[in-house]
C-alpha positions as CSV (number, residue, x, y, z in Angstrom):
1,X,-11.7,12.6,-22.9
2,X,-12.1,10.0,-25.9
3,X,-10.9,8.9,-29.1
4,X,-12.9,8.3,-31.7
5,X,-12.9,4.5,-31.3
6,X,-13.9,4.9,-27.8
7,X,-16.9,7.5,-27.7
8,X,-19.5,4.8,-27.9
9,X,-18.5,3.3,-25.3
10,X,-19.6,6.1,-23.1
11,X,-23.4,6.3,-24.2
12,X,-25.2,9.3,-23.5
13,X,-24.2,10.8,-20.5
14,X,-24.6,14.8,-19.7
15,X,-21.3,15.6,-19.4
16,X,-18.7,17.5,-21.9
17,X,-16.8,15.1,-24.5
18,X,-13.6,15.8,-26.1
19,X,-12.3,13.6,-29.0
20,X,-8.7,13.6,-28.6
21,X,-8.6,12.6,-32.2
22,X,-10.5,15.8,-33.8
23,X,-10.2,18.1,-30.8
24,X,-10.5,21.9,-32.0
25,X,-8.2,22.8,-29.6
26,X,-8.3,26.7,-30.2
27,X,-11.9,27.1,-29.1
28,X,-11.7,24.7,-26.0
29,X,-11.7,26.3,-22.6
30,X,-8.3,27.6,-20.9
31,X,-9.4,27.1,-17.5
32,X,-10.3,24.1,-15.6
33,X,-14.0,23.2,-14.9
34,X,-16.0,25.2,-12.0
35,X,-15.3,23.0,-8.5
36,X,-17.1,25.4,-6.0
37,X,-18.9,22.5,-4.4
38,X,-15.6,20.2,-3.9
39,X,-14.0,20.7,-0.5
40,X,-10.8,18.9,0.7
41,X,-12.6,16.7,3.1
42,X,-15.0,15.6,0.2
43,X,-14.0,11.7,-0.2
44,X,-11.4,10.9,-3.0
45,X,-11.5,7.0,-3.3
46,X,-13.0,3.8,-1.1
47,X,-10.5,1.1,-1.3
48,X,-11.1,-2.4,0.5
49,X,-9.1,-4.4,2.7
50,X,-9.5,-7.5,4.5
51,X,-11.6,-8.0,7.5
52,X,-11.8,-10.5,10.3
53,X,-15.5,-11.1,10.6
54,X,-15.7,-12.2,7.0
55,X,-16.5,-8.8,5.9
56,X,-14.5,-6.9,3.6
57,X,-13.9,-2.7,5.1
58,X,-14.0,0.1,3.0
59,X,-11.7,2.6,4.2
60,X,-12.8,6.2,2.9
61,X,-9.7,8.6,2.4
62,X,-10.3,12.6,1.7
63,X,-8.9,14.6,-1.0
64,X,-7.0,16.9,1.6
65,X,-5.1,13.2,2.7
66,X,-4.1,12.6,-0.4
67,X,-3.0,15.5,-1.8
68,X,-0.7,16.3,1.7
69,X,0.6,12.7,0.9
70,X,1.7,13.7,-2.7
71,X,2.9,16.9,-2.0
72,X,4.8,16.0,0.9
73,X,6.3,12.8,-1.3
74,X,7.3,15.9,-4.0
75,X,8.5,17.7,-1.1
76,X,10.7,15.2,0.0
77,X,12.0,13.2,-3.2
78,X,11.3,15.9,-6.0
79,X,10.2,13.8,-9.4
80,X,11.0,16.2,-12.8
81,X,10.3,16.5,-16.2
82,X,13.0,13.8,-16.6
83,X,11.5,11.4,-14.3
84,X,9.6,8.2,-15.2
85,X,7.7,6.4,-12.8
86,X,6.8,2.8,-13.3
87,X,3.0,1.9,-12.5
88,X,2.8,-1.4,-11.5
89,X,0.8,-1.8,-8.5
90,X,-2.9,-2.8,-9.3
91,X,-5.3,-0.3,-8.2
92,X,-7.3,-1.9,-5.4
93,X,-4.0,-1.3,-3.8
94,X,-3.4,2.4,-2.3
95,X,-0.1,2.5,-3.3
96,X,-0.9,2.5,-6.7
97,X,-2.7,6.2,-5.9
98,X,0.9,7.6,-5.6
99,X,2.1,5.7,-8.8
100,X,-0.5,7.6,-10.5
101,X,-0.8,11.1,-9.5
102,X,2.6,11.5,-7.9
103,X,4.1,11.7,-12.0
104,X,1.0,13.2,-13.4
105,X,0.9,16.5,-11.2
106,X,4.3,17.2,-11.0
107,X,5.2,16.8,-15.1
108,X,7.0,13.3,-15.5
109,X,6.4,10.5,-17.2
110,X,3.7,7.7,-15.9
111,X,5.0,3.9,-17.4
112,X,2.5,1.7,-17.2
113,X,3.5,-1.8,-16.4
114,X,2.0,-4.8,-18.4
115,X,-0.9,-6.6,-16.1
116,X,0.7,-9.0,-14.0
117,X,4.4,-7.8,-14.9
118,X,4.8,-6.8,-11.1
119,X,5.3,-10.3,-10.5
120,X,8.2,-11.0,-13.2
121,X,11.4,-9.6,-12.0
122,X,13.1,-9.9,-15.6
123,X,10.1,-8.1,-17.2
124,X,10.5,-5.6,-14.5
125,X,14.4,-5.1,-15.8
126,X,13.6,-4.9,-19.0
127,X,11.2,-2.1,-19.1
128,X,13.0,-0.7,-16.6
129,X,16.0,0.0,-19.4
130,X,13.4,-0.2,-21.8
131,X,11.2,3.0,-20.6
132,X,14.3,4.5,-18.7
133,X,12.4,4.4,-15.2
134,X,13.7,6.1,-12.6
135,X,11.4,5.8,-9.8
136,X,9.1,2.7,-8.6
137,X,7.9,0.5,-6.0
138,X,8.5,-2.5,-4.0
139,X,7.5,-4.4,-1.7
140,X,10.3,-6.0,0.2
141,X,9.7,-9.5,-0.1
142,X,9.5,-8.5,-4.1
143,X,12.9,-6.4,-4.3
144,X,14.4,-9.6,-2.9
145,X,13.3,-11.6,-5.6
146,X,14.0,-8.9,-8.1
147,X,17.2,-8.0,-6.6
148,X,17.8,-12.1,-6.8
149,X,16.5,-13.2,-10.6
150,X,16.6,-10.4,-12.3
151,X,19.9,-9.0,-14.7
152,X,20.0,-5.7,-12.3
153,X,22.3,-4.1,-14.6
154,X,19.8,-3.0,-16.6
155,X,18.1,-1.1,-13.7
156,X,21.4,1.1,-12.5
157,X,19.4,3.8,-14.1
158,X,17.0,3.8,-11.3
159,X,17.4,7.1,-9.3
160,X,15.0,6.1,-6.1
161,X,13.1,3.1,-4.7
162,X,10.2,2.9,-2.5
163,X,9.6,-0.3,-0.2
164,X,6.3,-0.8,1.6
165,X,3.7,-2.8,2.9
166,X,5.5,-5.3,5.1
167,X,8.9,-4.8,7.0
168,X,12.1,-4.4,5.2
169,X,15.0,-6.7,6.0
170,X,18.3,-5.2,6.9
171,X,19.7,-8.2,4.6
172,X,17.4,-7.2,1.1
173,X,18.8,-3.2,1.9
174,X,22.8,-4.1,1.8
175,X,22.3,-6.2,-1.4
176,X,20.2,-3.5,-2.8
177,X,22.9,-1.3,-2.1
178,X,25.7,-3.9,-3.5
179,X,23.6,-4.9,-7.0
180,X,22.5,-1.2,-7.2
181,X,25.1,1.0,-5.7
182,X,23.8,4.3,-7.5
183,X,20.3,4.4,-6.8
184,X,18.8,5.0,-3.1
185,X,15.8,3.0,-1.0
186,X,13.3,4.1,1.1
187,X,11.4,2.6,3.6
188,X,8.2,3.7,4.4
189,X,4.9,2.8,6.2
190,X,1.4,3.2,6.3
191,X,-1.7,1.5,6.7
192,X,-4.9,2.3,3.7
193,X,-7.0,4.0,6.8
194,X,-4.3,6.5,6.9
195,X,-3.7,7.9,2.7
196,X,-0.9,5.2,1.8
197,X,2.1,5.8,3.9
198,X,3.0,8.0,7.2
199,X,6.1,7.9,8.0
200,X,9.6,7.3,6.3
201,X,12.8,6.2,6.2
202,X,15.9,7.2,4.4
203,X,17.9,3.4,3.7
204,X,21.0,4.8,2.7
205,X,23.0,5.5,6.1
206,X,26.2,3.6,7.0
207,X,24.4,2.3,9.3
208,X,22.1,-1.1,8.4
209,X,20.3,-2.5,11.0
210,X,19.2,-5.5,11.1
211,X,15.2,-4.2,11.2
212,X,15.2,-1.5,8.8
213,X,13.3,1.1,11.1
214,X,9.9,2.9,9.2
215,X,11.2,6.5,10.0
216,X,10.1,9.4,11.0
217,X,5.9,11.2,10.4
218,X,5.8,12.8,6.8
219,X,4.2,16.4,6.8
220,X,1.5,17.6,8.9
221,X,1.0,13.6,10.5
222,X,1.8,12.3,14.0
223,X,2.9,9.0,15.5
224,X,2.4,7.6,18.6
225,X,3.6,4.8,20.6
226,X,0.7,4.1,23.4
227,X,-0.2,2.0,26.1
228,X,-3.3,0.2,26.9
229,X,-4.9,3.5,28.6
230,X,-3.7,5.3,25.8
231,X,-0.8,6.9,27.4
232,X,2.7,7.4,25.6
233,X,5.5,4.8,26.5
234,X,8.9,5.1,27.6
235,X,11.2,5.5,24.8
236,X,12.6,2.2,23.5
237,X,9.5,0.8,24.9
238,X,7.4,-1.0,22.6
239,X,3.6,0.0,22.4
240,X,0.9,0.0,19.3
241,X,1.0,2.8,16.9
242,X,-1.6,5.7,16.7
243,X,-1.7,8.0,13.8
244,X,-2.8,11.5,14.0
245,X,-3.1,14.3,11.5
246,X,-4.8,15.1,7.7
247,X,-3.7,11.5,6.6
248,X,-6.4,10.0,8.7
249,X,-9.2,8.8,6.9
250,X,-12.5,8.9,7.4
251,X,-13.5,5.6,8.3
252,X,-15.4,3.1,7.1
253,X,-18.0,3.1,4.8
254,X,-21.2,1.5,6.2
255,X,-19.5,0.2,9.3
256,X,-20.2,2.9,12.1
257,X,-19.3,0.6,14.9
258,X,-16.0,-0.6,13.3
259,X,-15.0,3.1,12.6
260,X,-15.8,4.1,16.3
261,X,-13.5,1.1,17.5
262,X,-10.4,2.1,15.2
263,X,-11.0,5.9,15.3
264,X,-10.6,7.9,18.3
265,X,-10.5,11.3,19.4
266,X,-7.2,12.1,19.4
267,X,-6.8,13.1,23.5
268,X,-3.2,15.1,22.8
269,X,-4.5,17.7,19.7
270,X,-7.4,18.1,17.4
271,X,-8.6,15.6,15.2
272,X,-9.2,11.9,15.6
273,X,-6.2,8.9,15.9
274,X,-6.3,5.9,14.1
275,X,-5.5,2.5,16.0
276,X,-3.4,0.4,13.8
277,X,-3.0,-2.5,15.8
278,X,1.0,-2.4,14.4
279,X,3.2,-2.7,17.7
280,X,6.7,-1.0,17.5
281,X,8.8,1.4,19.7
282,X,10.5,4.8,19.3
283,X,14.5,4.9,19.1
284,X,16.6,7.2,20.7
285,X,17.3,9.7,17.5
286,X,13.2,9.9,17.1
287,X,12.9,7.4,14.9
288,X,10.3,4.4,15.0
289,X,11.1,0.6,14.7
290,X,8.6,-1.4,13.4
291,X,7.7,-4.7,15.7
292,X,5.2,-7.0,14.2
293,X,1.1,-7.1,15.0
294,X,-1.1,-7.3,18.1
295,X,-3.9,-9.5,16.6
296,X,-4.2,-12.1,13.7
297,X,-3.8,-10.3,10.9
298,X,-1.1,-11.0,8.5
299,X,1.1,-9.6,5.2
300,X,1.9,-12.0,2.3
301,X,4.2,-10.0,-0.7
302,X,2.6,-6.8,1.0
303,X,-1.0,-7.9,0.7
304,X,-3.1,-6.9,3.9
305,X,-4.6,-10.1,5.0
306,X,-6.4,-10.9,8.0
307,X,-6.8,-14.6,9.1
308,X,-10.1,-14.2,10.4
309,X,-11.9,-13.9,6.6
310,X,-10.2,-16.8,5.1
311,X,-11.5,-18.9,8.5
312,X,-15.0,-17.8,8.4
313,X,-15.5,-18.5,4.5
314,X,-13.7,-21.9,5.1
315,X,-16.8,-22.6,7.9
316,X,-19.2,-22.1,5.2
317,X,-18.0,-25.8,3.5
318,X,-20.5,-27.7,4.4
319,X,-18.0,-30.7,5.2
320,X,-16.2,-28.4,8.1
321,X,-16.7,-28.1,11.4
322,X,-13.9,-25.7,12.7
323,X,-11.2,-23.9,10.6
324,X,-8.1,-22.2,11.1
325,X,-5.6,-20.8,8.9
326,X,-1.8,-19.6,9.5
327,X,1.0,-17.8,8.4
328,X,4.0,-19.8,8.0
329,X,7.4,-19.3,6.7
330,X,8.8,-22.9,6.8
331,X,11.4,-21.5,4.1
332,X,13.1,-18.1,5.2
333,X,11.6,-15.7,2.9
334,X,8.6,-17.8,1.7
335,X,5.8,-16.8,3.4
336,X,2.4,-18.7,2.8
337,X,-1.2,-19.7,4.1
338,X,-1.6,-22.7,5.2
339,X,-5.4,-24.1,6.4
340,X,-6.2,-26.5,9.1
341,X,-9.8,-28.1,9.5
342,X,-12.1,-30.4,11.3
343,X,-14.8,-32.7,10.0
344,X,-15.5,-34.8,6.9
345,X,-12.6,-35.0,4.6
346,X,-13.0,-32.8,1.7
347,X,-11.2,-32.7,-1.8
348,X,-8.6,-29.7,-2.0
349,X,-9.7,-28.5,-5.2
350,X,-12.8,-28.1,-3.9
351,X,-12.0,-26.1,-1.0
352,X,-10.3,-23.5,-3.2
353,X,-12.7,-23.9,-5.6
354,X,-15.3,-23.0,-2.9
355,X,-12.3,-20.1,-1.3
356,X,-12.4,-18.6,-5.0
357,X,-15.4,-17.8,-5.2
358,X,-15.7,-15.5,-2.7
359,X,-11.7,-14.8,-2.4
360,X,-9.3,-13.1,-4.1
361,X,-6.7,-15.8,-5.3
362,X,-3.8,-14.1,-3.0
363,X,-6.1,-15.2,0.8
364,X,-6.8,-18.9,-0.4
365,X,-4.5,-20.9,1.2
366,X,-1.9,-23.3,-0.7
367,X,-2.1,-26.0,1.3
């Protein structure tokens, strides 16, 4: 689809072209295109995350993942004609996958969110009244600030909230419910190598723990808590999680010994389980609490970092020896990276300088 402005940007390609802007829509085709040679476990998007070698992974997801992801989410939270979701998450990011197709298959309306508005909380507000959204995302250390800086009365029209991609304090949820007492929150979970999230979590209970749990699987997905020999644990007993199910992706693309180490044949039903090196621990009502990581990787405002990268292009300055980098939250709340090295003193422009080059800006280190 073009406009008229836009067709020469496409060259000649071999493909049909519609211009939206003299589109002789009588004569156009009723039906969609012939897609005989797509099958649900054809791949529907790569998208990167971090890795610990150095090495960036490209997790491979299938079309049958993602469409049980969306249809479950419909399922489950039912967006209208009356809806407006608020697209806000940048797209090397899988949740923006469900900020996209989620409003577009079922008939609402898709905002878009100016670039790098996700990060102003009273630009957030005001297209939020603005564009009368009813249904976005956060992630948690986000809705704190939004829930903190921004005029929230202009957002009582929200009808549902979504929190992922790091935990959820029981602290954000009550003032979330005191600052928007009409709207609800959900907390769910899921890492990229499993179609966005997997399980979820209902936040608006009497009941607000402390550690807002991640819930229960969605739709045709399973969890388990396992032990070292892969054998389930004791409820209340902490253990890492396993995935199982259509959510699963494929693996990685190009990495056939990093998808046999994270993917495994699933030894209670068919299919293959996904390691996620999360640790946490099934409650008495079935539900999952969410306990922190087993190895050095990290999340900073939801972004998937592992430590390991940031150390091993830090080592590649000529001036260092030996690198490490951490996770601190000297300030409750305020999470950042902070580097340590040894060897020749080295300017810290330079170092970043050097970080950014091969970095996004969110895994170089502010001090």
């Amino acid at each position: 689809l073009v406009q008229t402005a836009t067709r020469g940007l496409l060259g000649n390609i071999a493909v049909p072209v519609v211009d939206l802007d003299h589109a002789d829509w009588q004569h156009l085709p009723s039906s969609n295109p012939s897609v005989a040679a797509l099958t649900p476990q054809h791949s529907a998007y790569v998208i990167y995350t971090s890795g610990s070698t150095g090495q960036p992974k490209g997790v491979i997801n299938e079309h049958r993942a993602v469409v049980n992801r969306l249809l479950w989410m419909q399922e489950k939270y039912g967006l209208g004609a009356d809806d407006s979701v608020l697209q806000k998450t940048p797209f090397s990011f899988d949740v923006s996958v469900w900020e996209f197709f989620w409003p577009l298959f079922t008939g609402a309306r898709l905002v878009m969110a100016r670039p790098g508005g996700h990060k102003d909380p009273q630009y957030l507000c005001d297209i939020i009244e603005a564009e009368q959204v009813t249904t976005l995302h956060f992630v948690p250390s986000m809705l704190d600030v939004f829930l903190a800086h921004g005029d929230v009365s202009q957002a009582a029209g929200l009808v549902r909230v979504m929190c992922s991609g790091e935990a959820l304090p029981g602290s954000v949820v009550r003032r979330f419910k005191q600052q928007l007492p009409g709207s609800q929150l959900f907390n769910l979970y899921g890492p990229t190598e499993a179609a966005v999230d997997v399980t979820a979590w209902d936040c608006s209970g009497a009941q607000t723990p402390d550690n807002t749990p991640i819930g229960k699987a969605i739709a045709n997905t399973r969890m388990y808590v396992l032990d070292a020999h892969l054998q389930p644990v004791p409820l209340g007993v902490s253990g890492e999680l396993y995935i199982g199910g259509v959510q699963v992706a494929r693996g990685y693309l190009n990495r056939p010994e990093l998808t046999a180490e994270r993917f495994l044949k699933d030894p209670f039903s068919e299919g293959r389980l996904y390691r996620t090196g999360d640790v946490g621990r099934f409650l008495a009502d079935g539900n999952i609490e969410y306990l922190g990581r087993n190895d050095d990787q990290v999340k900073i405002r939801g972004l998937r970092i592992e430590l390991g990268e940031i150390q091993a292009r830090l080592g590649e300055f000529p001036q260092i020896l030996e690198a490490t980098v951490l996770a601190r939250e000297d300030v409750p709340g305020d999470k950042r990276l902070v580097a340590y090295y040894t060897g020749v003193p080295a300017a810290t422009d330079e170092l970043r300088a050097h970080l950014l080059e091969q970095l996004p800006e969110f895994m170089v280190p502010q001090v």
